[in-house]
C-alpha positions as CSV (number, residue, x, y, z in Angstrom):
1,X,100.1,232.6,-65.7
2,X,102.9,230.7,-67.6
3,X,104.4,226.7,-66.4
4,X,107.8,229.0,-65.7
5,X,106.0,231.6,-63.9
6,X,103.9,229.0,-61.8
7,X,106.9,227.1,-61.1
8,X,109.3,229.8,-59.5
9,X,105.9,231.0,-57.6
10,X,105.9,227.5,-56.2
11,X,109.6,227.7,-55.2
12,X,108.9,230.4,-53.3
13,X,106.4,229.2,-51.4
14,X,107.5,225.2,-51.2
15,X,105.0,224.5,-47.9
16,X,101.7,225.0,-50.6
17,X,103.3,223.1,-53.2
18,X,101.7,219.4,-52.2
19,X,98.3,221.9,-51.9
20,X,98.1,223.5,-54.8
21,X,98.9,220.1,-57.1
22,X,96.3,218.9,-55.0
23,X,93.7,220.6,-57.3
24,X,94.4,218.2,-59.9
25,X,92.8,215.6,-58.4
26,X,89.8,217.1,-58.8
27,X,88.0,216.8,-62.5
28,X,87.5,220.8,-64.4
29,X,85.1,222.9,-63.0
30,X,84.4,221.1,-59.6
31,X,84.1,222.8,-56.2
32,X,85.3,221.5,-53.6
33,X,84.1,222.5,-49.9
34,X,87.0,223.9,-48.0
35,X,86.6,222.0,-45.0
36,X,86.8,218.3,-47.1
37,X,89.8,220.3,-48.5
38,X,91.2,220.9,-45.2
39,X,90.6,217.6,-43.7
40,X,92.0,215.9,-46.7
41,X,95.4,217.8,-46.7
42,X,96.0,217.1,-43.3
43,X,95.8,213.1,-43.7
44,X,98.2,213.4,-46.7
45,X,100.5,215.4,-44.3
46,X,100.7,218.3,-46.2
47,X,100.1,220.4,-43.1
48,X,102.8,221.6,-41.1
49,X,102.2,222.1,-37.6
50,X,102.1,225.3,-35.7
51,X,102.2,226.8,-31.9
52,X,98.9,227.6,-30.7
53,X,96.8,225.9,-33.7
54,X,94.9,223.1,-34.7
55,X,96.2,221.3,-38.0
56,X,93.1,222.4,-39.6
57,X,93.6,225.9,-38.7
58,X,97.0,226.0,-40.5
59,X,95.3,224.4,-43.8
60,X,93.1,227.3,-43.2
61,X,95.9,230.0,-43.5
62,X,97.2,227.8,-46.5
63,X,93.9,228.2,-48.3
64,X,93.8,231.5,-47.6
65,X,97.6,232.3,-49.3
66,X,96.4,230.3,-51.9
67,X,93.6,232.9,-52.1
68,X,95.8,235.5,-51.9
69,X,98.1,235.1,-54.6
70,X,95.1,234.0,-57.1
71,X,96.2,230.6,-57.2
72,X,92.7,229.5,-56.2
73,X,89.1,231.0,-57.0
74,X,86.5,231.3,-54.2
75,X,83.4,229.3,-55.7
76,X,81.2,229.9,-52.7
77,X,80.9,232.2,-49.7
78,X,78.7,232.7,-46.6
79,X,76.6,235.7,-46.4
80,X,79.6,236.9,-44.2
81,X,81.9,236.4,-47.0
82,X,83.9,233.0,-45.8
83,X,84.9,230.9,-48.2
84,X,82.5,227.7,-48.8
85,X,83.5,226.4,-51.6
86,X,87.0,226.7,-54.0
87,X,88.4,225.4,-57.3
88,X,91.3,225.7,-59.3
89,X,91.1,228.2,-62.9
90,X,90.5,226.1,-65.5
91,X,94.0,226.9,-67.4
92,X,96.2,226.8,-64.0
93,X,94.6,223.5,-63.5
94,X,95.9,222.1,-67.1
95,X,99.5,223.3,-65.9
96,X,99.3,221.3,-62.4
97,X,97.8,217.9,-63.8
98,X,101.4,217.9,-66.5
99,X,103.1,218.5,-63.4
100,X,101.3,215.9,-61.3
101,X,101.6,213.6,-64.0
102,X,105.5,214.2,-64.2
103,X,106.1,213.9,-60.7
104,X,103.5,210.6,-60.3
105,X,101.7,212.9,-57.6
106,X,99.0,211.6,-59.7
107,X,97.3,209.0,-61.9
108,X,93.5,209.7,-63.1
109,X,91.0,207.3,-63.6
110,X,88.7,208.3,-66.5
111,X,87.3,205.7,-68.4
112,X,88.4,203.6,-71.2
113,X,91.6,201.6,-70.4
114,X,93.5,203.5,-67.6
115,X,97.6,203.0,-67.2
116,X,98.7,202.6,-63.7
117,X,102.5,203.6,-63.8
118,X,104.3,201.8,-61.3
119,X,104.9,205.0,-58.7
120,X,101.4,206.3,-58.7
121,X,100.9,207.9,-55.5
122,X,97.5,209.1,-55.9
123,X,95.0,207.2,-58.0
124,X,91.7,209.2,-58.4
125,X,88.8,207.8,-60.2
126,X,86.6,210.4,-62.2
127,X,84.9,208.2,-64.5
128,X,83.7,204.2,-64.8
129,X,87.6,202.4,-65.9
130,X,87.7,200.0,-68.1
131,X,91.0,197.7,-68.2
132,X,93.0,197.1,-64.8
133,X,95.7,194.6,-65.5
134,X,98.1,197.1,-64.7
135,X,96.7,198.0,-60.9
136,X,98.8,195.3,-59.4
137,X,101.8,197.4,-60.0
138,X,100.8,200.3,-57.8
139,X,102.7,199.7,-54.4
140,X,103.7,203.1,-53.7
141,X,100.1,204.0,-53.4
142,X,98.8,207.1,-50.8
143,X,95.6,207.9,-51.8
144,X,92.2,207.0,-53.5
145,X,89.8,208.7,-54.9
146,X,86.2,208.1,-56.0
147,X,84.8,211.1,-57.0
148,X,82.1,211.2,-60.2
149,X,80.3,208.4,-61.1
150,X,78.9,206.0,-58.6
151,X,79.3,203.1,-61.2
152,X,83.0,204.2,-61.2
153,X,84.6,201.3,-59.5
154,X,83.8,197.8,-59.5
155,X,84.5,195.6,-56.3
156,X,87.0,193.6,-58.7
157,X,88.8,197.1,-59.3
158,X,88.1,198.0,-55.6
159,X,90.2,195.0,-54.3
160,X,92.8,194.8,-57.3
161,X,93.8,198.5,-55.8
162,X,93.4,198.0,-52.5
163,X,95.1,194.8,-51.9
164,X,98.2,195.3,-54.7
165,X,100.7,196.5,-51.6
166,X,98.7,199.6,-50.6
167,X,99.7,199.0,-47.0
168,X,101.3,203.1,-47.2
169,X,97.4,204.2,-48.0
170,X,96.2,207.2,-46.2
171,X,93.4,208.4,-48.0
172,X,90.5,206.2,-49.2
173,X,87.6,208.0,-50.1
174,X,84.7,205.8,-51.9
175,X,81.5,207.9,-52.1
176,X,79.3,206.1,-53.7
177,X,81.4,203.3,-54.5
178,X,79.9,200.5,-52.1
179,X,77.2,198.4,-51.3
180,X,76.1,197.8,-47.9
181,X,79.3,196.2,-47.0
182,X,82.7,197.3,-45.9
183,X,85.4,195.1,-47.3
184,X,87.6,193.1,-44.5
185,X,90.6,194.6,-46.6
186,X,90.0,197.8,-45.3
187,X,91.0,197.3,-42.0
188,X,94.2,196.7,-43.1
189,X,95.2,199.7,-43.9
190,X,96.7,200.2,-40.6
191,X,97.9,203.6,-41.9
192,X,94.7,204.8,-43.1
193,X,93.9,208.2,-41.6
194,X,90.6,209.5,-44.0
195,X,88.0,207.4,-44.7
196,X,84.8,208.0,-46.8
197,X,81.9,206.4,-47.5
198,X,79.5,209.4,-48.2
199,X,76.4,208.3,-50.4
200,X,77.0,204.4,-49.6
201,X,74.7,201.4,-48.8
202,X,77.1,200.7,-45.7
203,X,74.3,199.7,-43.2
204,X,77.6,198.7,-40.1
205,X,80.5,199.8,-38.8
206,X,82.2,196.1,-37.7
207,X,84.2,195.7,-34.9
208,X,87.3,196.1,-36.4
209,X,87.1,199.5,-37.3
210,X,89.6,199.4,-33.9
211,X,92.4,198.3,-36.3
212,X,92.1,201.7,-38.1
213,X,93.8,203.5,-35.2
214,X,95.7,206.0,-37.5
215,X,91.9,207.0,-38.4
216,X,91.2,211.0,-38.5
217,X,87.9,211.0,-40.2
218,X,85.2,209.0,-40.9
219,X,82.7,210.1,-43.3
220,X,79.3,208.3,-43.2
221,X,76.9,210.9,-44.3
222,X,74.2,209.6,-46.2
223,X,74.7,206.2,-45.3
224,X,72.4,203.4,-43.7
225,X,74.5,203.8,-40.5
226,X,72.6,204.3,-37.1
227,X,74.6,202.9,-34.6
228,X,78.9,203.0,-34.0
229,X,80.5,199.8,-32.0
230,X,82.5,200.2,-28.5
231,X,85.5,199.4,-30.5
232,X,85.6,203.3,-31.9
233,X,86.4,204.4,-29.0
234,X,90.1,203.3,-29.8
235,X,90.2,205.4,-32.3
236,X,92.3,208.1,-30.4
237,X,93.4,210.1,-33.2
238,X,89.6,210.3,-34.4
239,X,88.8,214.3,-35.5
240,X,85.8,214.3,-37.2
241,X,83.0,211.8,-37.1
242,X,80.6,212.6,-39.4
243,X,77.3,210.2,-39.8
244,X,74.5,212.8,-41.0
245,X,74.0,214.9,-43.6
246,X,74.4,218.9,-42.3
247,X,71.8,219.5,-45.2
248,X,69.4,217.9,-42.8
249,X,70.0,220.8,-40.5
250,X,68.2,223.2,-42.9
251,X,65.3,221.2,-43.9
252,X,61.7,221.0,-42.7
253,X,61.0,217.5,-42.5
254,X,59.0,215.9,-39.9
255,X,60.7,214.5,-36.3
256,X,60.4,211.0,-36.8
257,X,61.8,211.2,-40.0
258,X,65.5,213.2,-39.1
259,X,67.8,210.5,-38.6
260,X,70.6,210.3,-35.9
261,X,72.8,207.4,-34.8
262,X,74.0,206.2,-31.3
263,X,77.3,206.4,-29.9
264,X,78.9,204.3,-27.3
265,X,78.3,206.2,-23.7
266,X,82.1,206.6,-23.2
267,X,82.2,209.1,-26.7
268,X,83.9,211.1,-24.5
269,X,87.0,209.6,-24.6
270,X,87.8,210.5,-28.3
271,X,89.1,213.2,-26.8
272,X,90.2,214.7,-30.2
273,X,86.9,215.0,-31.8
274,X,86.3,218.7,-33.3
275,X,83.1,217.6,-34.9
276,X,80.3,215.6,-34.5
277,X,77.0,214.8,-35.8
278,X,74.6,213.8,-35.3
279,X,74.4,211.7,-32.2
280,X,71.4,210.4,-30.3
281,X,71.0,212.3,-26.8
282,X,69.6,209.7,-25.0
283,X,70.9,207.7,-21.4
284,X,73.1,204.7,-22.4
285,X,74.1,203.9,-18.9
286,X,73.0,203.8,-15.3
287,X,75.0,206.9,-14.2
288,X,75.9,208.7,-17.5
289,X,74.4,210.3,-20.0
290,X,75.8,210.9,-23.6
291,X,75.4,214.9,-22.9
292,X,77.4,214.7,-20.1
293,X,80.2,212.9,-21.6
294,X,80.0,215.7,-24.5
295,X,81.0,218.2,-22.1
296,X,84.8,215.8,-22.1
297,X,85.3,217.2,-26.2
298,X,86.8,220.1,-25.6
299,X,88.1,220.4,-28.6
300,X,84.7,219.8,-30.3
301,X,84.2,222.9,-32.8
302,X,80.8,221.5,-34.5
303,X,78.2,219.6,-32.4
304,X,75.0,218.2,-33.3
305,X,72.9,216.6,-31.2
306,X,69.1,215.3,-31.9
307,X,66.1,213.1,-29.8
308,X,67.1,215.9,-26.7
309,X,64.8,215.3,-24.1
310,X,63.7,218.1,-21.4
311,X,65.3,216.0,-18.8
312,X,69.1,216.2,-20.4
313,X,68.8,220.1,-20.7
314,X,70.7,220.8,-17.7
315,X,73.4,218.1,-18.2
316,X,73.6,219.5,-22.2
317,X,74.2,223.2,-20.8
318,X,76.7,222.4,-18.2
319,X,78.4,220.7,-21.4
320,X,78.5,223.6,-22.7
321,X,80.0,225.7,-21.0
322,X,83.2,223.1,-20.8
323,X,83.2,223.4,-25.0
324,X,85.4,226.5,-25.2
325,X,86.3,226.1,-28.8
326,X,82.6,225.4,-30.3
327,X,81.7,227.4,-33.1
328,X,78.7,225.5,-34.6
329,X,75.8,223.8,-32.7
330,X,72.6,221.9,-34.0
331,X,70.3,220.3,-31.1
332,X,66.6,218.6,-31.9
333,X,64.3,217.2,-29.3
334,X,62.9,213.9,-29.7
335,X,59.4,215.3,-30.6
336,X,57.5,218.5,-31.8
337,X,55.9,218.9,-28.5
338,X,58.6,218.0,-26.5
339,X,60.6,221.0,-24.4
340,X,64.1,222.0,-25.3
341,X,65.2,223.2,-21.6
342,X,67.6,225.1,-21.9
343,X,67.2,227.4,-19.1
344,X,70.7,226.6,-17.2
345,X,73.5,227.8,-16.8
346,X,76.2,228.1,-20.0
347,X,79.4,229.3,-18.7
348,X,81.9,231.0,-19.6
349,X,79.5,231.0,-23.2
350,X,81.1,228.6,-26.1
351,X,82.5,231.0,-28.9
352,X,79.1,229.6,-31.3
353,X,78.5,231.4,-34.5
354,X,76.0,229.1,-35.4
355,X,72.5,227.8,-33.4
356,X,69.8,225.8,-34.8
357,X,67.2,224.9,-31.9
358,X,65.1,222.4,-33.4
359,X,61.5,221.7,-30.7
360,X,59.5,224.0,-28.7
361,X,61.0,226.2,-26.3
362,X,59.2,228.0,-23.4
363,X,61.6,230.9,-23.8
364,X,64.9,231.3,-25.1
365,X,67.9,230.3,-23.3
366,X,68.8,233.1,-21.1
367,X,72.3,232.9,-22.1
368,X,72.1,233.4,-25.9
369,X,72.0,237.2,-25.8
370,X,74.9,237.1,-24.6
371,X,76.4,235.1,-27.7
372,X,78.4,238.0,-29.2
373,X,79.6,236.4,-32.0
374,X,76.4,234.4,-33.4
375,X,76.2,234.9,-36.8
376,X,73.5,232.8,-38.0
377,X,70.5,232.0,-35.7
378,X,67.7,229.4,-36.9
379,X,64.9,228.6,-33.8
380,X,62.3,226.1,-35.8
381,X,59.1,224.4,-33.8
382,X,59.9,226.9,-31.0
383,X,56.1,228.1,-30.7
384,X,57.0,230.5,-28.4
385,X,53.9,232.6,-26.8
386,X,56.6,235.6,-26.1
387,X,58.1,238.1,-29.2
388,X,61.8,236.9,-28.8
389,X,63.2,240.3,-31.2
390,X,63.4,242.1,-27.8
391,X,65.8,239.5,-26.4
392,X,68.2,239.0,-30.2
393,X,67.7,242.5,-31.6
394,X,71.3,243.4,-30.1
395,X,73.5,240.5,-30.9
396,X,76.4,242.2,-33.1
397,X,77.0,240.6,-35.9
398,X,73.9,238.2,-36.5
399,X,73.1,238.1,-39.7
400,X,70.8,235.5,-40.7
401,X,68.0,235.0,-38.5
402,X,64.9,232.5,-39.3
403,X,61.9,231.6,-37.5
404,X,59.6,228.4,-38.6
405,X,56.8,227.4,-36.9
406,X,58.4,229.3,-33.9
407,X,56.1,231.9,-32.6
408,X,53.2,231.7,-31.6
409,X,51.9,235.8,-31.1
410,X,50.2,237.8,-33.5
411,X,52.5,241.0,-33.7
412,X,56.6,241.2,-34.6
413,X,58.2,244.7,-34.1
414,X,61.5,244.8,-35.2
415,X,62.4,248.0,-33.5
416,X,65.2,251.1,-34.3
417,X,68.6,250.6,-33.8
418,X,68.1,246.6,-33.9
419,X,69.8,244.3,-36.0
420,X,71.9,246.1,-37.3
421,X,73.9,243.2,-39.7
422,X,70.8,241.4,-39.9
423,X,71.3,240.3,-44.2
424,X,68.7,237.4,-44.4
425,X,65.4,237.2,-42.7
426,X,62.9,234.5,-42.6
427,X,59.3,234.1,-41.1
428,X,58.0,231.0,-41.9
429,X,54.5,229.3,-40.9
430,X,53.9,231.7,-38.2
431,X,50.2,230.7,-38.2
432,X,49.0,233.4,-36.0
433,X,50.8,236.5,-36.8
434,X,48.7,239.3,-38.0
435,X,51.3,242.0,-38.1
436,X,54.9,242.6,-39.1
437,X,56.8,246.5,-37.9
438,X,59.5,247.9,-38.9
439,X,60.7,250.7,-37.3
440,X,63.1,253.0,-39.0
441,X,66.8,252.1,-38.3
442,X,65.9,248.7,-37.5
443,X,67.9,246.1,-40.2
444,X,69.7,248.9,-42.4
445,X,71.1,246.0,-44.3
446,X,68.8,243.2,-44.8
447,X,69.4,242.2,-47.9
448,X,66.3,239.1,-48.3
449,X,63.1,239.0,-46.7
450,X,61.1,235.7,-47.3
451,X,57.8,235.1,-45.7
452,X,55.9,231.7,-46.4
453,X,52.8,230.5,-44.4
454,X,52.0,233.4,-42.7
455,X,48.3,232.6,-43.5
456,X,47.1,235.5,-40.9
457,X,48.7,238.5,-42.3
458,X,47.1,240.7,-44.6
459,X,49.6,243.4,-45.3
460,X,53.1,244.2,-46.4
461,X,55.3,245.0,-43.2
462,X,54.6,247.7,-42.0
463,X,57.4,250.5,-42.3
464,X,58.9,248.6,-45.3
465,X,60.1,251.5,-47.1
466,X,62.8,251.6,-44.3
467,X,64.9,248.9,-45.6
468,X,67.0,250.4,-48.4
469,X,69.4,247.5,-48.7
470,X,66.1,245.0,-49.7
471,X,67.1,243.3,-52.7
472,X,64.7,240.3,-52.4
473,X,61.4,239.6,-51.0
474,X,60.0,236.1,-51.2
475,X,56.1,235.8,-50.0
476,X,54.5,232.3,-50.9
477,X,51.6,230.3,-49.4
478,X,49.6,233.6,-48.0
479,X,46.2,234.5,-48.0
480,X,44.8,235.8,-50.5
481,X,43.3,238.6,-49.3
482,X,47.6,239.6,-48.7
483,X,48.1,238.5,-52.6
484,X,46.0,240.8,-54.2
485,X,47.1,243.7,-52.0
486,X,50.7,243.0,-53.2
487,X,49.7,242.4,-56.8
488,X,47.0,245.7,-56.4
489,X,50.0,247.9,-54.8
490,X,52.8,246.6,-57.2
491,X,50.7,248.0,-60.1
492,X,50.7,251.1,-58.2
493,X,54.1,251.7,-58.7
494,X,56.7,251.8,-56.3
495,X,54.9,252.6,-53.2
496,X,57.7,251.8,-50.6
497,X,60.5,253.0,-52.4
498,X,62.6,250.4,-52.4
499,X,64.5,251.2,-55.2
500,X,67.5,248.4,-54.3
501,X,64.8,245.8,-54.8
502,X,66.3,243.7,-57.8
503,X,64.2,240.6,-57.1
504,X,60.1,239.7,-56.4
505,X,58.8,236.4,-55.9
């Protein structure tokens, strides 16, 4: 695609514009997740809004037509083909940064000694920069960004840019850029409506975070952050308040070592919050509880919520069922061997696509059957005496399932007809489990199988050879009586005829 060609594209579609030259913030090659894409657009003010939709879900149509026209790549998907992760083609990116460059959208940071024209809007730092005389002249600016290096900025730097009349600043991301301290300049930035501090030392939020009232998101993943001040409650306009790593979600590590933080009792008064995580389930007042005041977001779309006792259970369903817009929820008792009770009431059922239940469960919660939408279902220290297949073999359109240390039975039947969308499948440190069925017509397109731990069984799944869409199977830490059948039977040839298998580990 030519500079002429791009350009008359562009006229055509002038509302993408500001999106598209986006990209060249970004240094070559690098992915950018879609939803820091999304939220970042909207503080700029890129996004336009629309009857019937959330800023965010506009930015999502605009990635999309991006999409569409080639414009963008898709770097990443889910296993249900959404869009993780996108960047920019490496020559369509050369053509934006001239065009950023001539229309001071953008000035890049990248080492050596940097020039700051006058009207730089955006500032974005990809590399350590050397000289900085010329930072006090940037009065117009919108935007900062750290992105590369975590040596990239110095706290001289930091405060020449920061305090050279950046009162229009909407934008401040820093990830990595800090020590355990938030500078008192910060706060004001009344205009500020993003702020990141991903992958700092920040250890407190101070009290006058309440100044930031424009504030939209707060980033403090990976951070020393374990508590938020009464004062962020005044935060009205707050979105997304994100203080722990979602990659937590999806690891194994012990209880007392998955981290949370606490929130003032009356979080739900940030009525504007669409996601959340993770906050501390436990009683911070006399006559409410934080799972109560959770069920006040309705416009939460991702929750999680960790150190859930048995005794909130009924409060966290009845919350719930008030969240008609959640798509994505993570909850984690306080210990292994405490009870996730979740055997209330959930109505009308939350739109989720996502569940991670992270504690033992007695039996599943008798509404999640009836989750026709779940797409991705991950039940970990459930230790469940009862085989839960029978209960999730009919969900529609689930399609990863896992189960880690979550049943405690000796036989798993995945029967015909079930599953039917089922791609990736795991059983993990299911200590007692002798056997694995399947029955033909049960998971026509699993794609991976991974079993790890399963110290009891001795054979291969039985009916095996039914799954004709296996790509991958994964089998670590068995016994070794079930290793030298596989290794015996591999040698054999093809014995279960899985001739879409691509992959053996």
């Amino acid at each position: 695609m030519t500079k002429t060609t791009l350009s008359q594209l562009l006229i055509t579609t002038h509302h993408l514009k500001p999106c598209f030259l986006y990209f060249s913030i970004f240094p070559e090659n690098f992915r950018i997740y879609k939803t820091k894409l999304i939220r970042l657009w909207v503080a700029e003010g890129f996004v336009h809004p629309k009857e019937g939709k959330t800023m965010e879900e506009v930015a999502e149509d605009y990635v999309k037509e991006l999409l569409d026209r080639s414009l963008i790549q898709v770097a990443e998907t889910t296993n249900y083909g959404r869009p993780i992760r996108v960047r920019v083609h490496d020559l369509l990116r050369m053509i934006i940064l001239t065009k950023s460059k001539e229309q001071n959208f953008l000035t890049i940071g990248s080492g050596g000694d940097t020039r700051w024209p006058n009207k730089s809007r955006r500032v974005a730092i990809h590399r350590s920069i050397g000289n900085t005389e010329d930072i006090k002249g940037c009065d117009q600016l919108r935007s900062l960004l750290v992105l590369d290096s975590v040596h990239a900025l110095s706290k001289r730097n930091l405060s020449k840019l920061l305090c050279a009349g950046s009162s229009p600043l909407k934008v401040l991301e820093l990830k990595g850029a800090l020590s355990d301290k938030i500078p008192d300049y910060v706060f004001r930035l009344h205009l500020l409506k993003y702020l990141g501090l991903k992958n700092t030392m920040v250890k407190t939020i101070p009290n006058s975070i309440a100044k930031l009232r424009n504030l939209e998101t707060l980033d403090l993943r990976c951070t020393k952050v374990t508590e938020l001040p009464i004062e962020i409650l005044k935060l009205r306009r707050l979105r997304h308040l994100l203080v722990y790593s979602n990659k937590q979600h999806r690891s194994y590590r012990p209880f007392e070592d998955v981290q949370s933080f606490k929130a003032p009792y009356k979080i739900g008064r940030l009525s504007a919050l669409q996601n959340l995580s993770d906050i501390e389930a436990t009683q911070a007042g006399e006559d409410t509880s934080i799972v109560r005041e959770i069920g006040k977001l309705t416009e939460m779309r991702s929750l999680g919520i960790k150190k859930l006792r048995q005794e909130d259970g009924k409060d966290l369903c009845s919350s719930l069922g008030k969240l008609i817009n959640l798509r994505s929820l993570y909850v984690a008792s306080t210990a292994e061997d405490e009870i996730i009770d979740m055997q209330y009431p959930a109505y009308p059922t939350p739109p989720l696509e996502t569940i991670e239940l992270r504690g033992r469960l007695r039996e599943l919660p008798e509404w999640l059957p009836a989750l026709h939408g779940l797409t991705r279902l991950y039940l970990r220290w459930s230790r469940m005496k009862h085989d839960p297949l029978n209960s999730l073999q009919n969900l529609p359109y689930l399609m990863e399932f896992e189960l880690y240390h979550a049943y405690e039975g000796e036989r798993l039947c995945f029967r015909a007809s079930g599953f039917q969308r089922l791609k990736k499948l795991w059983l993990l440190s299911l200590n007692r489990l002798r056997l694995v069925i399947v029955e033909k017509g049960s998971m026509p397109l699993l794609q991976e199988l991974y079993m790890s731990g399963c110290k009891s069984v001795e054979e291969v799944p039985f009916g095996i050879q039914h799954l004709g869409s296996l790509q991958c199977m994964d089998f670590s830490d068995m016994a070794e009586g079930f290793v030298t059948k596989i290794q015996s039977q591999r040698e054999g040839g093809d014995k279960w005829n899985l001739k879409s298998m691509r992959k053996w580990m």
